[in-house]
N, CA and C atoms as a LAMMPS dump frame, in Angstrom:
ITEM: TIMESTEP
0
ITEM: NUMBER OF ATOMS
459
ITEM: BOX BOUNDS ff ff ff
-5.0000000000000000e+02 5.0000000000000000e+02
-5.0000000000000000e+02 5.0000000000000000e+02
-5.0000000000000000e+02 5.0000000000000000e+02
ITEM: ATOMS id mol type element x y z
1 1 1 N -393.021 -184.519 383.864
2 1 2 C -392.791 -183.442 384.798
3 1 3 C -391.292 -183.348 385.07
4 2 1 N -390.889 -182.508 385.631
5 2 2 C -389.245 -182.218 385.618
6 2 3 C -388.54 -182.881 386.827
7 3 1 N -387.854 -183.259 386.642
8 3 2 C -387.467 -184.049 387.811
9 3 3 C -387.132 -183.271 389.219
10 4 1 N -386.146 -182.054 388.622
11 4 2 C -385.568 -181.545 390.001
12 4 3 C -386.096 -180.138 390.144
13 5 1 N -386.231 -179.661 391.136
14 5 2 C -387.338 -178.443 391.953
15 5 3 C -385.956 -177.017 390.98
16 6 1 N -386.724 -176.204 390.655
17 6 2 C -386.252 -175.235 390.383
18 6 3 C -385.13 -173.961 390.988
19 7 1 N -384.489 -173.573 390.131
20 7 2 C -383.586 -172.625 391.097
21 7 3 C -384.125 -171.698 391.289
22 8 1 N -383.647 -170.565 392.301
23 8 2 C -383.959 -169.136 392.649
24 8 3 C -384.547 -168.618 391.135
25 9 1 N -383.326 -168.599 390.584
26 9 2 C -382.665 -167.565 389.508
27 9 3 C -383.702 -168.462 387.957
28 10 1 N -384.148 -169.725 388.237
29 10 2 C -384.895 -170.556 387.346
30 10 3 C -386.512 -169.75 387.46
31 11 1 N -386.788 -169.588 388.764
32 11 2 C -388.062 -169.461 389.119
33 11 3 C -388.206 -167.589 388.773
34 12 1 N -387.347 -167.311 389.254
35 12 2 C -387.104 -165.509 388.884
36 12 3 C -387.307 -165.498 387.603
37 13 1 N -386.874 -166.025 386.7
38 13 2 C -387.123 -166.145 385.178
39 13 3 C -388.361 -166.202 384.725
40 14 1 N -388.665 -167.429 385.265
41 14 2 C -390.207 -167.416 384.862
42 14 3 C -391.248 -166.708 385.334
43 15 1 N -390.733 -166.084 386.733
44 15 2 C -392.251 -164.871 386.708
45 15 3 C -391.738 -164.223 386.168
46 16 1 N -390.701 -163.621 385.84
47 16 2 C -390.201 -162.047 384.927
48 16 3 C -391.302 -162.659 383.322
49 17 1 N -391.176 -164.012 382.908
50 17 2 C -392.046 -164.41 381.916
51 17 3 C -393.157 -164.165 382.119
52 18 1 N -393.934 -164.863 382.964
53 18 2 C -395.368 -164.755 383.383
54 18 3 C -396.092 -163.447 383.37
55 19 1 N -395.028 -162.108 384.297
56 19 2 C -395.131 -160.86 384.755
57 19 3 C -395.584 -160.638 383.146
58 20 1 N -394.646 -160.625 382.107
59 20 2 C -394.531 -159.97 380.919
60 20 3 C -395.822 -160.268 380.203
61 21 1 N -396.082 -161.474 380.127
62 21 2 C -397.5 -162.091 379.508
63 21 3 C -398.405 -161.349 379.852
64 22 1 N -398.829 -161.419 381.308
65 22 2 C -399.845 -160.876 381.693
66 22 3 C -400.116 -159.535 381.484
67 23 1 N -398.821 -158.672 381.459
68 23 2 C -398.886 -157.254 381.212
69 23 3 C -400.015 -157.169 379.788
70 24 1 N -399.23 -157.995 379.047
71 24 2 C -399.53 -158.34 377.347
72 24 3 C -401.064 -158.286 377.62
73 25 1 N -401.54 -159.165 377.92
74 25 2 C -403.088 -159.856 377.91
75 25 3 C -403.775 -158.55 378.843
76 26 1 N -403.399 -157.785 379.852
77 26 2 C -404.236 -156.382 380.296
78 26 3 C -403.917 -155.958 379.034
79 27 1 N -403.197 -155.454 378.386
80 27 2 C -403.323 -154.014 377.505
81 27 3 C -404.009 -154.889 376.301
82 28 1 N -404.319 -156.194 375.75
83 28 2 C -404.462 -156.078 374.507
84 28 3 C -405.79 -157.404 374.694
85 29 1 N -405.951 -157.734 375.75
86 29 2 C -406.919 -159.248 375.431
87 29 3 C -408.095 -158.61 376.602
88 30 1 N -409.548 -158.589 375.514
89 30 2 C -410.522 -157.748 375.715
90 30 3 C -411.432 -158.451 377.249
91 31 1 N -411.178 -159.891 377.413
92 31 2 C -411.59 -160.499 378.494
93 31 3 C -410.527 -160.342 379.934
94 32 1 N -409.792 -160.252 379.872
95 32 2 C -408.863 -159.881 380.958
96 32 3 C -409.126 -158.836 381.736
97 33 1 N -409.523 -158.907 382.538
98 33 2 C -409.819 -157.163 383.382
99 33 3 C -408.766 -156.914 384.327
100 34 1 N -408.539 -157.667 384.87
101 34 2 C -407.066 -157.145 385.822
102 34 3 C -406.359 -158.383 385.914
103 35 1 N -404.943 -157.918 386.524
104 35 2 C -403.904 -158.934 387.347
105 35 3 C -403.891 -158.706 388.272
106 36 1 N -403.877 -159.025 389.396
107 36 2 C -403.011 -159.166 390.596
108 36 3 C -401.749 -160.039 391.483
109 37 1 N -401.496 -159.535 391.902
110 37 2 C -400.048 -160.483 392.837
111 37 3 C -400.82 -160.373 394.466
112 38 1 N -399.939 -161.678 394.588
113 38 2 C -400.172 -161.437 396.258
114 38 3 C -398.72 -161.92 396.575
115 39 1 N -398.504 -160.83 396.767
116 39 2 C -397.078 -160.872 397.357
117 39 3 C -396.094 -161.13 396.186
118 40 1 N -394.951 -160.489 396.416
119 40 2 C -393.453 -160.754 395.451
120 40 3 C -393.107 -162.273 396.099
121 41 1 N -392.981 -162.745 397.055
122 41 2 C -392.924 -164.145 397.738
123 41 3 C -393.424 -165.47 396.952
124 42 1 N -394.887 -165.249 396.917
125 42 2 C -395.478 -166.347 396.763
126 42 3 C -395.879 -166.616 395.31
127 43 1 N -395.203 -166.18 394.384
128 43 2 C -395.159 -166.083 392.967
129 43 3 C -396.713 -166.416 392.172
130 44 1 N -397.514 -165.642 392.951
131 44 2 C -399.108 -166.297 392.481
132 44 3 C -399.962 -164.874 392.151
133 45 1 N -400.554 -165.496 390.915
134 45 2 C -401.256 -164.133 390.592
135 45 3 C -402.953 -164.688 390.205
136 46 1 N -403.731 -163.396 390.485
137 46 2 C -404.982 -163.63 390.467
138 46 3 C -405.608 -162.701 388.895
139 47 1 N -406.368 -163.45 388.006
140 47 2 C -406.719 -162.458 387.206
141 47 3 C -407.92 -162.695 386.731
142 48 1 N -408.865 -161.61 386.914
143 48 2 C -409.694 -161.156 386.62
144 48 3 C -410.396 -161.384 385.168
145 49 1 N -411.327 -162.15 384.764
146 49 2 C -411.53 -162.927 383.373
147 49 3 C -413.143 -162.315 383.441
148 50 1 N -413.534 -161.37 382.371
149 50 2 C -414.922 -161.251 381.782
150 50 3 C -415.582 -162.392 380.626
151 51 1 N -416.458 -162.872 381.403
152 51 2 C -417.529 -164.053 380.13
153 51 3 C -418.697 -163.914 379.852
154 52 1 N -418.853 -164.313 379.024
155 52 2 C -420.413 -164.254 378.587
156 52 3 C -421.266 -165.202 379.994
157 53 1 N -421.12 -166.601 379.883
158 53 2 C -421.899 -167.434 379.793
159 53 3 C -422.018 -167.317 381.997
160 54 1 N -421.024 -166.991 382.33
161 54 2 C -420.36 -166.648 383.441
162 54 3 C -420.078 -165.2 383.419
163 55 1 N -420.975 -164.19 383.97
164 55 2 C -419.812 -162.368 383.741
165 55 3 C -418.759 -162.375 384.138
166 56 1 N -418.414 -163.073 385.555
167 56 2 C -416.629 -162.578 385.609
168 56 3 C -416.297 -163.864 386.614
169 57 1 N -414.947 -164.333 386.652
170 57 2 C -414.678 -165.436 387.132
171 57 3 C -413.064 -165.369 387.248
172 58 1 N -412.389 -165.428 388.385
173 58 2 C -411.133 -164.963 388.297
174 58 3 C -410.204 -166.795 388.376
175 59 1 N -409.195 -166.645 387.694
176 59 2 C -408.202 -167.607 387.295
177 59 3 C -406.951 -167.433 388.006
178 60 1 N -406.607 -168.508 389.069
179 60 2 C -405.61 -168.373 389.93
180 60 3 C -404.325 -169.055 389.204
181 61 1 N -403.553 -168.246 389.353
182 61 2 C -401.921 -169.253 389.283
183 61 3 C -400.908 -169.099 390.272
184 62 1 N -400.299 -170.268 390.332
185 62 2 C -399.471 -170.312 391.564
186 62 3 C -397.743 -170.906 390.83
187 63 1 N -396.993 -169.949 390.841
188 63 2 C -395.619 -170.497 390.071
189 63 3 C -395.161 -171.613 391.369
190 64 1 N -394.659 -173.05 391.261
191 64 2 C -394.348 -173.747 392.229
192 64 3 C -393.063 -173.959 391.444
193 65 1 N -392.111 -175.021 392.547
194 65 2 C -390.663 -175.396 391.852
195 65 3 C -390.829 -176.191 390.895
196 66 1 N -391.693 -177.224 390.291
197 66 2 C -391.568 -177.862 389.205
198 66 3 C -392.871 -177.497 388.107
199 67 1 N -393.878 -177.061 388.557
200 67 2 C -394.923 -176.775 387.851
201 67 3 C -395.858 -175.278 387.758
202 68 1 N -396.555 -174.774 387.013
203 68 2 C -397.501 -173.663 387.7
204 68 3 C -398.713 -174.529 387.346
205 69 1 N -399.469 -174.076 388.896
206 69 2 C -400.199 -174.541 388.924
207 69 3 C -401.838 -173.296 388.447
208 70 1 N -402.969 -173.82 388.439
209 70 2 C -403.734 -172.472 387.726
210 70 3 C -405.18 -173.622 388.196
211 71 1 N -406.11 -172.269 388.368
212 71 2 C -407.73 -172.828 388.999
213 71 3 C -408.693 -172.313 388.507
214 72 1 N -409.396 -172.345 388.341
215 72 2 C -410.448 -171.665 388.902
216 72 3 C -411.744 -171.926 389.42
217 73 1 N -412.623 -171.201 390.257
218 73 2 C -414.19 -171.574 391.09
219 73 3 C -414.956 -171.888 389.842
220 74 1 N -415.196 -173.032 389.839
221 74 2 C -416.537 -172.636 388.559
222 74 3 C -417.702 -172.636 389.021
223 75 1 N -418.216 -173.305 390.316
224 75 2 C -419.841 -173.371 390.577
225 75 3 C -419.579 -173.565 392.012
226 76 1 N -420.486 -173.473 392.756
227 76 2 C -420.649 -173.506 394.645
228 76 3 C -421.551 -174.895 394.477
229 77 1 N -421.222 -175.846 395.691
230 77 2 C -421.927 -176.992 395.689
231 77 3 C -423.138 -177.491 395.417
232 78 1 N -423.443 -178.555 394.509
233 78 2 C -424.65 -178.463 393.585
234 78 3 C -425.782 -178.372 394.706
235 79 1 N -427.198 -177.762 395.158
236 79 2 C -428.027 -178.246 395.53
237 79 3 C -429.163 -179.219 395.561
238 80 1 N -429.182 -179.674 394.639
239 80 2 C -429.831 -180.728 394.086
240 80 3 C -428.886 -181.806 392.816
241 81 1 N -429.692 -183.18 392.243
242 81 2 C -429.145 -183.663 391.486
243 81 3 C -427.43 -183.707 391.263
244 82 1 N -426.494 -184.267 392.775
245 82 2 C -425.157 -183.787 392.384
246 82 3 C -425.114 -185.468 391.327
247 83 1 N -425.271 -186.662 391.904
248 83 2 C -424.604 -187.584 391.359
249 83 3 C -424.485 -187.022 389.775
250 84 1 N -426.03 -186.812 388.893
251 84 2 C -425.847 -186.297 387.97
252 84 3 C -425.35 -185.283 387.586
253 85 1 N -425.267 -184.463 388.678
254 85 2 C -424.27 -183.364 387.929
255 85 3 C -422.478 -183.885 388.13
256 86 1 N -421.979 -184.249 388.905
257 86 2 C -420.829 -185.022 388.803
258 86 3 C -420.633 -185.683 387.678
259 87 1 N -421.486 -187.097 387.151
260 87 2 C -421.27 -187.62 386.206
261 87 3 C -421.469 -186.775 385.221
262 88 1 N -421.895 -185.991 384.645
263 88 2 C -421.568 -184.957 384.151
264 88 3 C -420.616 -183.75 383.493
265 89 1 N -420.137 -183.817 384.762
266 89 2 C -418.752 -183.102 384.85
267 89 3 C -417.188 -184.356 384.573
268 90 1 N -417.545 -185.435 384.972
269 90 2 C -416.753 -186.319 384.522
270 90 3 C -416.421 -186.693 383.155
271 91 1 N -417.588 -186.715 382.882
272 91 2 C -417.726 -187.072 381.029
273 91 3 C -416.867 -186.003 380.357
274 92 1 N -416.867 -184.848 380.671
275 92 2 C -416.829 -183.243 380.067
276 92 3 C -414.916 -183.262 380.121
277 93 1 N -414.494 -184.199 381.733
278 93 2 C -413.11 -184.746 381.846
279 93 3 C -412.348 -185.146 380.328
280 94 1 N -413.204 -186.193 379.973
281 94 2 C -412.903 -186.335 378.541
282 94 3 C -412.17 -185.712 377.586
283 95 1 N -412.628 -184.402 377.625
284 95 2 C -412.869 -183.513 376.323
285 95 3 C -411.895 -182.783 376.838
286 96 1 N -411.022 -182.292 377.971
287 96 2 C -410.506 -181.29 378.394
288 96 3 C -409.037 -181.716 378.39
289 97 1 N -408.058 -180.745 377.766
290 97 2 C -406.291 -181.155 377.516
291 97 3 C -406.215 -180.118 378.294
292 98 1 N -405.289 -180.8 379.578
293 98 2 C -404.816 -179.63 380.567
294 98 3 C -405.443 -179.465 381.278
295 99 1 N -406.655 -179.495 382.055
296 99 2 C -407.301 -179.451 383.295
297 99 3 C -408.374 -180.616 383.29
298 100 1 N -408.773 -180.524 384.64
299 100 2 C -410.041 -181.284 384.784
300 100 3 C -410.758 -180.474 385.6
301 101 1 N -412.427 -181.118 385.847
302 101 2 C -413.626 -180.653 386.97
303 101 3 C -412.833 -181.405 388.277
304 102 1 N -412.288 -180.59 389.09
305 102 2 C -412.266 -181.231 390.98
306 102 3 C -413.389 -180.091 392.14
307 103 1 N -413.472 -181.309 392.798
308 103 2 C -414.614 -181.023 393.703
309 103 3 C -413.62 -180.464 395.022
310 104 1 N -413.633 -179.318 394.963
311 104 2 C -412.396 -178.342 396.256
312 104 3 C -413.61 -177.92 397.317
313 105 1 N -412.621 -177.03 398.415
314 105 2 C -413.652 -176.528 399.485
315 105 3 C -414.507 -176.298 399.283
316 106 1 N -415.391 -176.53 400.506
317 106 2 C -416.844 -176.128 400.808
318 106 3 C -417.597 -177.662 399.469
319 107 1 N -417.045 -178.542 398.928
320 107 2 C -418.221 -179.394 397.915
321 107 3 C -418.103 -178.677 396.316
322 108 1 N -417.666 -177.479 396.622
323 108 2 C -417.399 -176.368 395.091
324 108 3 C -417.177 -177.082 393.873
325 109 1 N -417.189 -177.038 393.08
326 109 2 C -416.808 -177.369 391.407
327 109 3 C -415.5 -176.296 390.949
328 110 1 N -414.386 -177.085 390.974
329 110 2 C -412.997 -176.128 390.32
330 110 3 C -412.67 -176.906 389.067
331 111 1 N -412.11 -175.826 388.431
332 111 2 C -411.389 -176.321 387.179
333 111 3 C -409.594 -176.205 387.396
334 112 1 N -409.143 -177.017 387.106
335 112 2 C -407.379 -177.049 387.602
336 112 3 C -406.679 -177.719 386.528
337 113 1 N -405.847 -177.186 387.034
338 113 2 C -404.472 -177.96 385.337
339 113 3 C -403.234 -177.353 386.05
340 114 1 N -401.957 -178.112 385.653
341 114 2 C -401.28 -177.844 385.862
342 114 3 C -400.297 -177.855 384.595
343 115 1 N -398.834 -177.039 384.913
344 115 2 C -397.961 -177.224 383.58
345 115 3 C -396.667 -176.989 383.916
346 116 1 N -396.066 -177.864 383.263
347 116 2 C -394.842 -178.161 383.742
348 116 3 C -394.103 -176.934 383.58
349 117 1 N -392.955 -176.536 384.951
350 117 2 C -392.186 -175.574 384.166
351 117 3 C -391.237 -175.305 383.273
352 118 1 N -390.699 -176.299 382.122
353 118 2 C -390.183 -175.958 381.097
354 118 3 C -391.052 -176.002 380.395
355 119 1 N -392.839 -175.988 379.8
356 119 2 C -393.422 -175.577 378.882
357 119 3 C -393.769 -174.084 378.871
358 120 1 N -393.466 -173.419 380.4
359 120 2 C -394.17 -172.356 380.299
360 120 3 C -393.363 -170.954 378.995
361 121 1 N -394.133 -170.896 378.441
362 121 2 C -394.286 -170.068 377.339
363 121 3 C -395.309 -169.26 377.343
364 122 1 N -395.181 -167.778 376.216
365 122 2 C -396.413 -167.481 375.934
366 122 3 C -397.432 -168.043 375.28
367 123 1 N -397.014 -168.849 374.561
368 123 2 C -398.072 -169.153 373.675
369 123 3 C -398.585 -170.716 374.735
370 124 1 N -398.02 -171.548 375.651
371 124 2 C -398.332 -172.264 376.512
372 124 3 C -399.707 -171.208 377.056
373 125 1 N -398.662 -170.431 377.611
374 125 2 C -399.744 -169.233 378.649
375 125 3 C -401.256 -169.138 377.732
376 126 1 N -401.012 -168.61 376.543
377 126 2 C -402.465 -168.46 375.98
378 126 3 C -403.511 -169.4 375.851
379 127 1 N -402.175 -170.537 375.504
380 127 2 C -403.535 -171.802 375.411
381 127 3 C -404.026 -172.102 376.706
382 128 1 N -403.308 -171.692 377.715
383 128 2 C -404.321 -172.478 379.313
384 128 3 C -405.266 -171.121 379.601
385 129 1 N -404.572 -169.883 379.23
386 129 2 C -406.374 -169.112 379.271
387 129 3 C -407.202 -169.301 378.754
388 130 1 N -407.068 -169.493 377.387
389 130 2 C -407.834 -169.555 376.006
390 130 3 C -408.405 -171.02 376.555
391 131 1 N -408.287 -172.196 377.204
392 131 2 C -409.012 -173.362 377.915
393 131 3 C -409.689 -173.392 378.659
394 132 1 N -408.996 -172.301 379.289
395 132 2 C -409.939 -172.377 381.258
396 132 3 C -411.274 -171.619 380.658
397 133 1 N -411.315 -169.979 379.754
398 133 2 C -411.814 -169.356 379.311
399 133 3 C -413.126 -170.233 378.66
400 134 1 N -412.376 -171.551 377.78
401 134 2 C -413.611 -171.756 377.099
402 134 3 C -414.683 -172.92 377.804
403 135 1 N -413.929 -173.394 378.954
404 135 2 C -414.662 -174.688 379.654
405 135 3 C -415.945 -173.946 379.975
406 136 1 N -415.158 -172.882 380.564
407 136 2 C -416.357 -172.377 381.752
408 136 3 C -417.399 -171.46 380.694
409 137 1 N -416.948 -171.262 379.62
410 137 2 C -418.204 -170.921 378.623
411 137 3 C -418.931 -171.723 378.275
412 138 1 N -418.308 -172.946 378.3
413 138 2 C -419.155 -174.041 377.422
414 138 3 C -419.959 -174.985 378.384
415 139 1 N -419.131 -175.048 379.628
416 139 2 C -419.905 -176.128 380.69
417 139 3 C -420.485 -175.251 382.006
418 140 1 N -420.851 -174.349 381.952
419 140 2 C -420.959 -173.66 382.943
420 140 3 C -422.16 -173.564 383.235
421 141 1 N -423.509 -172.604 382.217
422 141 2 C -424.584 -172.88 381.685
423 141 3 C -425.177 -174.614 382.067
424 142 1 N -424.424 -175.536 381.586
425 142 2 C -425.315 -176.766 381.293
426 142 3 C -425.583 -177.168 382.877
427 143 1 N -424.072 -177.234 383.486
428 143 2 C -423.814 -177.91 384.834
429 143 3 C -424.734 -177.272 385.839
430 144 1 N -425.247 -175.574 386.17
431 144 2 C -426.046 -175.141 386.609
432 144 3 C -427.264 -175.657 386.471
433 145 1 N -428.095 -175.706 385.4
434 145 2 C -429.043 -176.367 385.321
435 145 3 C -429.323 -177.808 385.513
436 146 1 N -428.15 -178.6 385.917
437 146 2 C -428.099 -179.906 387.052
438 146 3 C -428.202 -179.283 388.176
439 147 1 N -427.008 -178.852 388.576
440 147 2 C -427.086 -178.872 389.973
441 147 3 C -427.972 -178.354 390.677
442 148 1 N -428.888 -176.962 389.852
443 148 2 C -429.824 -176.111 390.489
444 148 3 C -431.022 -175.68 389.889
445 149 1 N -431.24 -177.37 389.448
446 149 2 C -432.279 -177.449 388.525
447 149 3 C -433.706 -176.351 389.052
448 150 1 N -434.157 -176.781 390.435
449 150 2 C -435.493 -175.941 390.645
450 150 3 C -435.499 -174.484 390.291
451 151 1 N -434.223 -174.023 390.36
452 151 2 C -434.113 -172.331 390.164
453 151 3 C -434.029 -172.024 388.607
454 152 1 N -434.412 -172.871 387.703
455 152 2 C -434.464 -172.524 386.358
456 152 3 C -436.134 -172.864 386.061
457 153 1 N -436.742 -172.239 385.297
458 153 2 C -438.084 -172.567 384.841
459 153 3 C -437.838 -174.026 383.66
């Protein structure tokens, strides 16, 4: 990670980067449905992700002084079977470069990663969508049917 917190004019750079990406990925990447900002301030944008396995699931990023940080909700607190669904989600830890399963507000299931800010690139940028994109395709489905086993036949 970088040692020292970023400048104005360091951090201005990289959303003018980020800004540009994202423009990229609305006009041309078929899962992307929107961007948003909240606020010119708080250098954090919200975007809007269409899935199969999941229909829509939005992916937070937050530009900070040494890292951006990026989330997303994947499931609301298991109702049944959590130990197993935890261990579960731990194992799945394994398999994942760049994020892990954390258990955030309310008991929830998030997916998080962070990246340093001298990797951020586009092609950085693609691979942490193109990740977050495929966890929650691939573990999303299984982990439901732990946590909320009675509501499946």
């Amino acid at each position: 990670m970088t040692d020292r917190p970023a400048t104005g004019d360091e951090l201005d750079a990289l959303e003018a980067t980020i800004d540009a990406w994202f423009q990229i990925q609305v006009a041309e990447n078929p899962v992307v449905v929107t961007v948003e900002r909240e606020g010119s301030e708080q250098r954090r944008w919200f975007v809007r992700v269409k899935g199969e396995e999941k229909d829509v699931f939005t992916i937070r990023y937050h530009l900070r002084q040494r890292t951006l940080h990026y989330e997303t909700h994947f499931m609301p607190a298991p109702e049944e079977n959590q130990a197993e669904l935890f261990e579960h989600l731990l194992r799945r830890n394994l398999k994942m470069y760049g994020g892990s399963f954390v258990i955030g507000e309310e008991d929830a299931v998030f997916i998080q990663g962070h990246l340093d800010r001298k990797m951020i690139t586009a092609e950085e940028l693609d691979r942490v969508l193109g990740s977050v994109y495929s966890w929650v395709e691939q573990y999303f489905r299984p982990a439901l049917r732990i946590g909320f086993a009675s509501r499946f036949p």
